[in-house]
N, C-alpha and C positions, 0 to 999 in steps of 0.2 A: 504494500500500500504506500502509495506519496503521501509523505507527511506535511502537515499546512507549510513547518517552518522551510521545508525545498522549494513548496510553491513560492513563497513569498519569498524568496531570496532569486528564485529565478525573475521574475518580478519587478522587485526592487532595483536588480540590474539593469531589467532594460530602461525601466524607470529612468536611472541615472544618465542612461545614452539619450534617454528622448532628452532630458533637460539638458546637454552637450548639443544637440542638433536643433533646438527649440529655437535658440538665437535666431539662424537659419530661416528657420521654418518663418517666424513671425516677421523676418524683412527678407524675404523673397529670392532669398540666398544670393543674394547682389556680391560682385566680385570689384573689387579683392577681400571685401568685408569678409564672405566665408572660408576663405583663408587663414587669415588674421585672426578669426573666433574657432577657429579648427572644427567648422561642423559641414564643410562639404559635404555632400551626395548626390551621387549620379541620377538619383532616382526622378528626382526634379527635373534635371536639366533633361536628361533624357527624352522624358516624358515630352517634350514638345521638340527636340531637335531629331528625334526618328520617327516622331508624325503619329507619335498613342494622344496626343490631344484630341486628334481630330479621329482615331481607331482606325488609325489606315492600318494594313495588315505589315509588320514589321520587318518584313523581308523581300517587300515590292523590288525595293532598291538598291541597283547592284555599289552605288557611293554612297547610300545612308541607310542601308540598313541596318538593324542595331546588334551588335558589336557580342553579341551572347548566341550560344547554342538555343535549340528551340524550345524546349521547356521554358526557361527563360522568357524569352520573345515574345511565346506563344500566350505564356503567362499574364503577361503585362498587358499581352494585347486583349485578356479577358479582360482584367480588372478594369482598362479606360474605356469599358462599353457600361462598369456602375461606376463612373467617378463624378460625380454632380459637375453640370458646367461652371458654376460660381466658385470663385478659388481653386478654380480646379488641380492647381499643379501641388497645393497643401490637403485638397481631399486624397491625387494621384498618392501621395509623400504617405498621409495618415494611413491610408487603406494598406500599403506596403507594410508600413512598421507593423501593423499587425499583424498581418501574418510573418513578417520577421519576428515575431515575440514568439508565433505561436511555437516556427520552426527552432527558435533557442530553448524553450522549453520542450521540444520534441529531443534536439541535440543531448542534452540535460540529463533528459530520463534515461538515453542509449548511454551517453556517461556513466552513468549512475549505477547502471546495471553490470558493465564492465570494471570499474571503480568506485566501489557504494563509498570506500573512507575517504576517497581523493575527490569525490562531486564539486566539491564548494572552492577547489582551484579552478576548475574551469568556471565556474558560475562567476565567479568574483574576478577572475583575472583581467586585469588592467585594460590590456590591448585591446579585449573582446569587448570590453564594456565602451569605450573610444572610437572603435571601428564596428559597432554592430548593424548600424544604420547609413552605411557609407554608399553600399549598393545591394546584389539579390545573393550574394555567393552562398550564402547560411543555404538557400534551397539546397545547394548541391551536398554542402557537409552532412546533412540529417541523413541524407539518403548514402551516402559514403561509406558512414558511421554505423547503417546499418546493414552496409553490404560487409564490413569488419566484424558485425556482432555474429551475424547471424554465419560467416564464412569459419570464425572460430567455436562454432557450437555445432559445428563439420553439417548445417542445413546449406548445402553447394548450389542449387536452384533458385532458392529467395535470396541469397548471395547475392550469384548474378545477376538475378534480376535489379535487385536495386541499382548495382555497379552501373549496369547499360544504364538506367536512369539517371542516376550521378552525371555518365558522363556528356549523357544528352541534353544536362542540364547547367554544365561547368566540366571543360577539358579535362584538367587537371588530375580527376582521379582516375585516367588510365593509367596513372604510373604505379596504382597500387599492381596490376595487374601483374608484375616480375615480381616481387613477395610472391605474390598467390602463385602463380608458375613455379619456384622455386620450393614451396612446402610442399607441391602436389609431388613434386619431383623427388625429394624429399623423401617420399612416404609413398612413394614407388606407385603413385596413381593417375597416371597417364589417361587414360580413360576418362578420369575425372575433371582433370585438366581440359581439354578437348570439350568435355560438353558445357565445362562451365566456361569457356572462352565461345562456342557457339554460341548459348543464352544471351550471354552479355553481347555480341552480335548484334541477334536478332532483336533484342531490345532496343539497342541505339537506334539502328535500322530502322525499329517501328516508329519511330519520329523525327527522324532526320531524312528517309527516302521520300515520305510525301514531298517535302518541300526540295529536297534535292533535286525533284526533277521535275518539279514544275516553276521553282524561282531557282534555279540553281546559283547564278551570280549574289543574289541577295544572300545565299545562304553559305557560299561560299566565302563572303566578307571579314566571317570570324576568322577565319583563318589564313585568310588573304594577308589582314593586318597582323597579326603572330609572326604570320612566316617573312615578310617583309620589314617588318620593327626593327629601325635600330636600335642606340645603346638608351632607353629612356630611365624615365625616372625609379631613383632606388635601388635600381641594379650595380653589381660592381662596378659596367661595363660602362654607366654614366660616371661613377664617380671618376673613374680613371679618366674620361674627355672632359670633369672639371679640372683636372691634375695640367690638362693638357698630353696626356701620354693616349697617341692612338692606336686604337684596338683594331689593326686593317685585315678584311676577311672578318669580318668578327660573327658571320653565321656556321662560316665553318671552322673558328673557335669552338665556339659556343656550341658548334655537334660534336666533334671530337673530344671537349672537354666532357660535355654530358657522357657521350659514350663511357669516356674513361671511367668516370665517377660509377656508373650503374654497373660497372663491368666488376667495377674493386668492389660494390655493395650487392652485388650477384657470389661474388669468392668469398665476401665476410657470411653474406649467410648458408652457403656450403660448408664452412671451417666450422661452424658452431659445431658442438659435442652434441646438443639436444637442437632438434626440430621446433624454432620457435612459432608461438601464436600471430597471426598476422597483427592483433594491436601493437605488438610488443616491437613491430618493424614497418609498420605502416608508415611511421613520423618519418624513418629514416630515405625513402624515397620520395617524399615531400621534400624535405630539406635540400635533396641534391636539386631539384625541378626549381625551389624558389630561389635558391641560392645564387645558382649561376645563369640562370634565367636572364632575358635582355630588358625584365622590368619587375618591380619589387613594389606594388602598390599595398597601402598601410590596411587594408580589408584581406590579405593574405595571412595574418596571422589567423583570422577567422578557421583557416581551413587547417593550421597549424599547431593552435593550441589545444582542442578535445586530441586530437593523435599523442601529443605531449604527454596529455593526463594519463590517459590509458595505456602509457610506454612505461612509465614508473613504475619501478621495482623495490624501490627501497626510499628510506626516510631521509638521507641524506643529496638523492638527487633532488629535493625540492629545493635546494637552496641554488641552485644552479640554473631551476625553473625560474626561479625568482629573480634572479640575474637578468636570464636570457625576459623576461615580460619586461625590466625595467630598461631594459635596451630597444626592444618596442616601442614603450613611452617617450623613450625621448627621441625615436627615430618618428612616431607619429606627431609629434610637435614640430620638429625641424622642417617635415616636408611640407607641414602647410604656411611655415613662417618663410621657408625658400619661397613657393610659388605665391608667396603674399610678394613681396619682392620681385619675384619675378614679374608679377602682375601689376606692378607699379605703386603698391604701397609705401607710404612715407618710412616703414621701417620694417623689417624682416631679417633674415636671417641670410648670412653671406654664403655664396657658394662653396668657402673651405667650412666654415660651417656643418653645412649640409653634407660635406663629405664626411667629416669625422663620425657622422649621425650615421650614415649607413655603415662606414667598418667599425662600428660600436654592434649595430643590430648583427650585421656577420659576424662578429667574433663572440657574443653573445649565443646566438643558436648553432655555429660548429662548435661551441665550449659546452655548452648546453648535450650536444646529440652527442658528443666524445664518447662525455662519459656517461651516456646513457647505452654507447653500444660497448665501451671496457666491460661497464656490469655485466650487460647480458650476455657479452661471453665469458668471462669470469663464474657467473650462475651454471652456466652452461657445460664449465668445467669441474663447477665445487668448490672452486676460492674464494667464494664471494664467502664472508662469515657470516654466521645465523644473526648476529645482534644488526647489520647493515639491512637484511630483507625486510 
């Protein structure tokens, strides 16, 4: 049974973000102001620069259609058919938070269940509370969250299926897909692999071929801009073009490097001694995706921190959780005080500044996942000692 005091802590959080994004909300999210007050969100501006004011369908247009897989899209493009015409880009904003509240209380309870004594890190955590209301990505985590519960309670079918939903809802969790490869492989179940890589197929499939081939260009957009991006914001790859040192080739860096990284995190988790849970390694193919990635937006902790929680082994890596959430804090300040500056306000934050803010946030979550992956294999071998778990 959920007890009142989880509800109301879940709650209370988002509580706190609405009053961070409230500023916002009540002057019309005017630039550079929401910079400067650090309550940006997509949700707004969206709402009328990819045509959900008017409910044109989201993927008419092969140069504006909006920037998210279909779930998403398709999502938004329900909700601006009840968004009252009067204020409407503050009804567009209200109606989202909602069910952003609903889906962090869904994240919460999948937490919760995974992590009953660790709940109230993720509920309370800094980053999440700052970035909850930024844009839709939480849709994707809840469904993530529960292709990991349900994959480690070995149900491989309802896995999958949320996974294809995840991913048809936010890219990003196909990278769980090498863990799950890897334990199947593991535990010598090939067969199982295969069908649960079909499912999660056919899933995507079922909501990405409609529009694939009837707006293909609109729907190809997401991935148009991914694949074409340069070094933007938050990523090493900007800091380094603030340094002035340039990154040339930097897509085929930036694959090469990916490779290498998934390749040494493909051989760490064959080295382990025990066949681990995919919570317990899920965080860890996130981290290489956000890390070296060609952009590091401050709503990525969202998808970073529930994998954190449910990766904790022991009493002592919270202090390092703690770290790595306060390097988030202050990477989520710096970036809205750079583009307050960048955007022409009277004061903001310089661009070495803003460097130092993002190699704080990476050396905070590689110090953060270190030693979250020494333990597990340490555990793995029997070194870890009984009073640390």
């Amino acid at each position: 049974m959920v007890s009142r005091s989880f509800i109301a802590a879940v709650f209370i959080s988002a509580l706190l973000s609405f009053f961070k994004f409230n500023h916002c909300r009540l002057n019309d999210w005017a630039s550079p102001d929401n910079y400067i007050h650090a309550c940006y969100t997509d949700i707004p501006a969206l709402f009328s620069e990819r045509g959900l004011d008017t409910s044109t369908f989201p993927y008419l247009s092969a140069t504006n259609s909006i920037e998210y897989p279909p779930i998403i899209g398709l999502g938004n493009w329900l909700i601006s058919f009840i968004t009252p015409s009067e204020n409407s880009h503050r009804w567009f904003f209200d109606l989202n938070i909602l069910l952003i509240t609903l889906l962090f209380f869904g994240c919460a309870l999948i937490v919760r269940k995974m992590q009953p004594k660790l709940t109230y890190l993720y509920v309370f955590a800094p980053a999440v509370i700052a970035s909850l209301f930024i844009n839709w990505d939480i849709w994707a985590v809840v469904t993530a969250l529960l292709a990991i519960y349900y994959f480690d309670q070995k149900k491989y079918e309802p896995s999958a299926i949320w996974l294809g939903v995840s991913i048809a809802t936010k890219f990003y969790p196909i990278v769980l897909l090498l863990p799950i490869a890897v334990i199947f492989y593991r535990n010598k179940k090939t067969r199982d692999l295969l069908r649960y890589l079909f499912t999660t197929l056919i899933i995507w499939a079922a909501f990405n071929l409609p529009i694939m081939l009837t707006y293909f260009d609109g729907w190809w957009r997401f991935y148009k801009l991914n694949l074409e991006r340069s070094a933007d914001f938050g990523s090493i790859w900007y800091g380094l073009d603030l340094l002035n040192i340039d990154s040339p080739s930097l897509n085929l860096i930036y694959l090469l490097l990916s490779i290498g990284l998934f390749a040494g995190f493909t051989f760490y988790l064959i080295k382990l001694k025990k066949t681990p849970k995919l919570a317990q390694v899920a965080l860890f193919a996130v981290v290489i995706f956000t890390t070296v990635g060609k952009v590091y937006s401050p709503q990525f902790v969202l998808w970073l921190t529930p994998l954190a929680v449910i990766a904790l082994t022991n009493s002592r890596q919270q202090i390092t959780f703690w770290l790595w959430q306060a390097s988030e804090i202050i990477y989520h300040l710096a970036i809205w005080q750079y583009l307050a500056l960048f955007t022409g306000a009277q004061f903001g934050l310089p661009a070495g500044g803003y460097v130092i803010a993002i190699a704080l946030r990476v050396v905070g979550i590689s110090c953060f996942t270190y030693v979250l992956m020494r333990d597990l294999a340490a555990t793995s071998t029997g070194k870890l000692s009984a009073i640390s778990r």
